[in-house]
Every structure is written in structure tokens, then in C-alpha cells.
N, C-alpha and C positions, 0 to 999 in steps of 0.2 A: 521505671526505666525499661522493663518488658514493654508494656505495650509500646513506648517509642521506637523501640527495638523492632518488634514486629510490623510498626508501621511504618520505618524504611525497609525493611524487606519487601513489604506489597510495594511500596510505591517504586521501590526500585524495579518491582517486574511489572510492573504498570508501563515504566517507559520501555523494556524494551519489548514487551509487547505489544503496545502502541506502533511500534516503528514501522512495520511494513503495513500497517492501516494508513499512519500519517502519509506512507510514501504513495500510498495509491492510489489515496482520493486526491491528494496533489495533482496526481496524474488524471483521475477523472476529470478535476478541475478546470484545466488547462482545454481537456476535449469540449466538454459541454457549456463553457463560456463560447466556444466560438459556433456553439450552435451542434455539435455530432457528440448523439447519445453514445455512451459506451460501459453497454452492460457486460463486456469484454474482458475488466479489469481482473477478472478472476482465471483467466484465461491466460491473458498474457502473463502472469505472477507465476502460476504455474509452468509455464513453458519458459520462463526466463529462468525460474529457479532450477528446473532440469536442466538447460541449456551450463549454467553454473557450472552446478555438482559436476555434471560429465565433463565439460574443458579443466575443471579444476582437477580428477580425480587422474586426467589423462597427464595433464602436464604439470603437476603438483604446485601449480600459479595461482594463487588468491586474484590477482588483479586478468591474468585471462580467462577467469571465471567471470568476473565480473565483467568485462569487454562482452563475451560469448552471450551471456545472458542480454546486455543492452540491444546487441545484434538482430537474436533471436526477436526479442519483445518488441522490436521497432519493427522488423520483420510481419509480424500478426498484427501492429498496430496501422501499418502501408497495406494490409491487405482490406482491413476493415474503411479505412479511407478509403479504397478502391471502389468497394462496394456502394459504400454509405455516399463517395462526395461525386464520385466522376459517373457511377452508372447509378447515383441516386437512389439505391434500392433500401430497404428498410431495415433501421439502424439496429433494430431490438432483434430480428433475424439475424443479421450479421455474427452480434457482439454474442447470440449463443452460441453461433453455427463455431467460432473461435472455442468457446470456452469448453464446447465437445472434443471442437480437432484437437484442444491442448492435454484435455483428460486422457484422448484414447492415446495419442501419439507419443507419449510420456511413459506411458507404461509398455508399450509393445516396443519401442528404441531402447526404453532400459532395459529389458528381459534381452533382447538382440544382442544387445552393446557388451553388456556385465553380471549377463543369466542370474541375479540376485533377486528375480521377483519382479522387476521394476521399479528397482531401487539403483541406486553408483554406490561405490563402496564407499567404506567412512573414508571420511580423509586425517591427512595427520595436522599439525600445528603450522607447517606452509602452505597449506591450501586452504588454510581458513583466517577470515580476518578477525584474528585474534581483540581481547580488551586493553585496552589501554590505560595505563594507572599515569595521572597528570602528575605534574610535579608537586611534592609534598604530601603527596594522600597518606603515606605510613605516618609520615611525621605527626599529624596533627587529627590521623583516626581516632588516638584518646580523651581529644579533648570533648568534653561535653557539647551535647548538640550539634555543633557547626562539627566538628570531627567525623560522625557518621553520616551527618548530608554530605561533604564534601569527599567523604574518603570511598562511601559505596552507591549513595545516592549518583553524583556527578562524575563523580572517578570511574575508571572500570568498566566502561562501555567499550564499545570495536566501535571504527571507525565509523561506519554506516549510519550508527545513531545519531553523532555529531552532523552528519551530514543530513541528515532526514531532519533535523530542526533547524539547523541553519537556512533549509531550503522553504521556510515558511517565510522568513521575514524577504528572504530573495524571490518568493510569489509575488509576496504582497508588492515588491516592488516594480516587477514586470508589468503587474496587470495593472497595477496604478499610477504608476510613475511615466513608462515606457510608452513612445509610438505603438512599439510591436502591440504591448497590452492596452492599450487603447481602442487600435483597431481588431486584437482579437472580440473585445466585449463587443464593439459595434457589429460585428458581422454575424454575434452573437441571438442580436437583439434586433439588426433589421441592413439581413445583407442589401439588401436591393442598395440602401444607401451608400453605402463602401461600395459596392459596382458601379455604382454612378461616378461616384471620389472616382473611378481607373484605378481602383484597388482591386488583385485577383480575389475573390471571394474561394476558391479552390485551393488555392494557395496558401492563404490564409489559416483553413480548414488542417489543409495535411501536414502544416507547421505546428500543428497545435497536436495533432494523432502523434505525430512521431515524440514532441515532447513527452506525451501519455507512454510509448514504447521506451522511452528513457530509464523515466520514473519509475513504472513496473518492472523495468530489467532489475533497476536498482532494489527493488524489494522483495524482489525472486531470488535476488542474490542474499539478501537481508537472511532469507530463511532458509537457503542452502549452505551460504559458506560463514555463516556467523551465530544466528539463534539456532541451528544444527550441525552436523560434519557431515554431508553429503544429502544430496535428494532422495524424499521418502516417496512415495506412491498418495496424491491427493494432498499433500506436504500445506495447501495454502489453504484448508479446510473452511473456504466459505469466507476468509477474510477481504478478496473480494467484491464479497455484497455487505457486507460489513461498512466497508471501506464505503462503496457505494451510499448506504443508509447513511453512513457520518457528512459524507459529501452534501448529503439532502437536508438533514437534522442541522448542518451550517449554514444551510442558504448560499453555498458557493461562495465562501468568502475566506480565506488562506488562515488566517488566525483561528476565526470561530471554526474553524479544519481541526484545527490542533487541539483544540481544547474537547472536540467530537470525542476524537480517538484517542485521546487520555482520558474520559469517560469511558470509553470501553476496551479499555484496556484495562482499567482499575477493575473494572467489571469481571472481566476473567480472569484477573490476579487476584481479587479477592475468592472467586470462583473457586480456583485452587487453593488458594491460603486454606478454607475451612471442609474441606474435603477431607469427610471421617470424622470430622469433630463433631459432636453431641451439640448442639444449640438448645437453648434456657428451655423449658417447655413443648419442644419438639422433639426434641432428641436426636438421635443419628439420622442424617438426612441421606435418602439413596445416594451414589457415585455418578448415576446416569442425569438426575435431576440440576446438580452440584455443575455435569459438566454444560447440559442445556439453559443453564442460568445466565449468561450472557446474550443469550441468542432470545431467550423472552425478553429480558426487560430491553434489550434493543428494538421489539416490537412493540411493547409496552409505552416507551419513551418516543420512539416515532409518532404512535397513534395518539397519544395525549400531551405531547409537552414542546411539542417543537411548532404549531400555532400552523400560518399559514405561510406555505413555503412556497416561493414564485419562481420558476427556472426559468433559464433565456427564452424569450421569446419566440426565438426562432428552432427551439432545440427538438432534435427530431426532425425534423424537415429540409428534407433535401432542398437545397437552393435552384430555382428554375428560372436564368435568364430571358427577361422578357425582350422580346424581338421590335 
């Protein structure tokens, strides 16, 4: 019963470590179907989850933290379309030139704004989106098995997480069900053809970036007003390119997304679970190695297990109507 015990506790921080992965490469997803790279995603997560913390900490509002944040990330995600759709310039320049402007300007507004280092201050229990306990979780947490999946497993998340999994199967529907998703893949894979349709190929493009600014607000918000109580300084530590790697390790595909970043999420939940603990024949393993163990075998599993990965065709490449 211990070890079941211990193995909902990992798998419970599995999901909500997962969450702002799943929410991001969603958001990749959405950009690089329609053809615009964006190595950005760690950029705007950061500046969304700052943009949070400080409307939240000012106006003690969970949901105007979250607005601020969407704002902000759609904000950097219309700049990067600027760059990458209308003056065609290069995508992978862009999406750092972002991920620097959100580094520096995140910490010198916070030191400005709330002289804490480059940090907002904590918030209280209004300004964060608290967990939510479904109905019956006390009730039925003693019962064996189904009891502690359903009462800490399912139960007991903040809203964000609900919503970062419902918005898989709402991909999958967009981009396969939908006009919208239909023509994003097409423009993805061979604008010229959508231009010829009288489809704006531009348009097309910056509906899909600002989606990307959505997603990323929502997972910058994920890690200021919910997996923490204000913004930290570098708060979204590489998540990402994380996010990004799972984006690629799925083949661009909304499900096989999900199942990425519940791979590496379990990865750094187990990461922490055995952190100090003695293992059979090794023994006490460094702090520092324990915490880089997520971040190898996600090169590890990139380089050897994920076969050959095929992106849009067109992705990367400014579109150049022909005259």
C-alpha cells in the first residue's frame, strides 16, 4: 500500500507539472502547423507569467492576472508575426530576440515596480487560482484504490489544469474537424495553394501566433498564480524548450502532445521524488545530477526514441508571393 501511496503522489505531480509543458507546446503547435517556427515559447511564458504575478499582486484578482498575462503574450506573439510573416525575416532570430527581451525586461520592471530582486510579492489566496476539491473526493478518499485516484489523483487541481487537458481534445478538434484547422495545415504545408484558394496566407499565419500568445499567457499564468504565489526571476526554467522538444518528440500531433509532457513531467516528478534517497548499489546520488535528470534523458529520448520526425513543410519560411 506504500508504494501505491507513493505512486499517486509522483503521478499527481506529474500532472501538474506537466501543465504548463502541455499548455505550451499546444501553443507551439498551433504556430508551426501553419508554417511560423517559434522558438519564442519560452519567452512569452515568461513574460506572461510576469505580466500575472504583477496585475495579480496589484489588484489582488486571479482572473486579471490572468487577462494581463494573455494580453502581454499575445502582445510578443504579434510582434514575432511581425517580424517572421509581414517583413519575412528569420523565425529562429526573432523567437530568441523575444526570449532575451522577456529575460531582461522581467527582471528590471520587477526590481522597478516592487524593489524585491525581480520578483512581485507573494500573493494571498485571492490572487491565486486556488485547487478545487470535486464533489465527493472526502467522501470516498478511504476507499481503496479508486479513493486515492479520485480524491488526489483527479480532485484537487486549480482550474488551469482542467483546462490545459480539455484543450487537447479541443486541438485535436480545431485542426481536424474545423475549416479554420484545415486551412491552418494547408498553409502549413504548401501556402502557394491556400493563396491561389483567395485565402490570405498572412492572416492565416497571425491567427495562429496570437493563438500561440493565448496559450502561453495561460501557462505563464499556470506558474505565477497557481503552481506558485507570485513571479520568481526565470520562474519558467527552460520549460519552454522542453515544451518545444515534446512538440517535436509528438510529430505535431494534439494527443501524442499530451502524452510528451506527461513523459516529462513524470520525469521531473520522479526527479524530485528520489532526491537524497540512497538507490540499491549507488547510493546517494548528487542534488545537482537528480535535478539535471530530466533535461538528459529528454535529450536522450529525443536522440534515440522518437525515429524520424517530419515538420510542415513549409515551416520556417517566410511565404513570398509570386507576381
Amino acid at each position: 500500500m506504500e508504494f501505491f501511496d507513493t505512486l499517486i503522489a509522483v503521478l499527481d505531480s506529474t500532472v501538474r507539472l506537466s501543465v504548463p509543458l502541455l499548455l505550451a507546446a499546444l501553443a507551439g503547435l498551433y504556430s508551426e502547423r501553419s508554417g511560423v517556427f517559434d522558438i519564442g515559447l519560452e519567452g512569452k511564458m515568461l513574460a506572461g507569467a510576469f505580466a500575472a504575478g504583477a496585475a495579480a499582486a496589484v489588484t489582488a484578482s486571479a482572473w486579471i492576472g490572468l487577462l494581463a498575462a494573455v494580453v502581454v503574450s499575445v502582445f510578443f506573439a504579434l510582434v514575432h508575426g511581425f517580424a517572421s510573416i509581414t517583413h519575412r525575416g528569420n523565425q529562429i532570430v526573432s523567437g530568441v530576440a523575444i526570449n532575451f527581451i522577456a529575460a531582461g525586461s522581467t527582471i528590471i520592471l520587477g526590481q522597478a515596480w516592487f524593489s524585491q530582486g525581480g520578483r512581485t510579492p507573494l500573493l494571498g489566496a485571492e490572487g491565486r487560482f486556488n485547487a478545487i476539491h470535486l464533489p465527493f473526493a472526502d467522501a470516498v478518499r478511504d476507499v481503496p484504490i479508486i479513493g486515492p485516484i479520485y480524491a488526489e489523483l483527479i480532485s484537487g487541481h486549480s482550474l488551469l489544469v482542467y483546462v490545459a487537458f480539455l484543450l487537447v481534445p479541443f486541438t485535436w478538434w480545431v485542426m481536424f474537424r474545423t475549416r479554420f484547422g484545415l486551412r491552418l495545415r494547408a498553409v502549413g504545408e504548401n501556402p502557394a495553394a491556400v493563396d491561389t484558394a483567395g485565402i490570405s496566407v498572412a492572416w492565416l499565419r497571425y491567427r495562429a501566433v496570437m493563438c500561440t500568445g493565448i496559450l502561453t499567457g495561460l501557462a505563464g499564468t499556470y506558474l505565477a498564480l497557481a503552481q506558485n504565489a507570485g513571479f520568481v526571476k526565470d520562474m519558467t526554467a527552460g520549460r519552454g524548450f522542453i515544451a518545444l522538444a515534446a512538440l517535436i518528440f509528438a510529430k505535431w500531433k494534439p494527443v501524442p502532445v499530451m502524452f510528451a509532457c506527461l513523459l516529462f513531467g513524470f520525469l521531473d516528478a520522479f526527479a524530485i521524488r528520489i532526491q537524497g534517497t540512497p538507490l540499491p548499489l549507488i547510493g546517494r546520488v548528487p542534488v545537482q545530477f537528480m535535478q539535471a535528470l530530466p533535461y538528459i534523458l529528454t535529450v536522450i529520448l529525443l536522440a534515440g526514441f522518437i525515429g524520424k520526425a517530419v515538420p510542415p513543410r513549409a515551416g520556417g519560411t517566410p511565404y513570398v508571393k509570386e507576381r
